[in-house]
C-alpha positions, 0 to 999 in steps of 0.5 A, a space after each residue: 438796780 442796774 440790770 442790762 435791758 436786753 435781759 430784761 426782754 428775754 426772762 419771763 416769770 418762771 411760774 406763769 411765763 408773763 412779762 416782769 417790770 421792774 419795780 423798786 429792787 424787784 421784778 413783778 410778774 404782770 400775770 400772776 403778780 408774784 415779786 421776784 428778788 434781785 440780789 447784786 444786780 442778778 434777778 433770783 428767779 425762783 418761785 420759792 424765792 418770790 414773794 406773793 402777792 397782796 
């Protein structure tokens, strides 16, 4: 995955507005934990797209 550090400083988690990190070929939220998909290098940020924790 190869995503511009200067995005990743700027977008937050869309459901609870924490910090993402990135993890594997996903952003997990640091607040609520939910795991967001990134696709071709382009982060879905859609709640309904995320996955839950646990």
């Amino acid at each position: 995955m190869n995503l511009d550090p200067a995005l990743l400083e700027i977008i937050v988690c869309p459901a609870c507005h924490g910090d993402l990190v990135v993890t594997g070929e996903e952003l997990v939220c640091q607040g609520c934990g939910l795991a967001y998909p990134v696709r071709d290098d382009i982060p879905v940020l859609l709640v309904d797209e995320a996955r839950r924790p646990g």
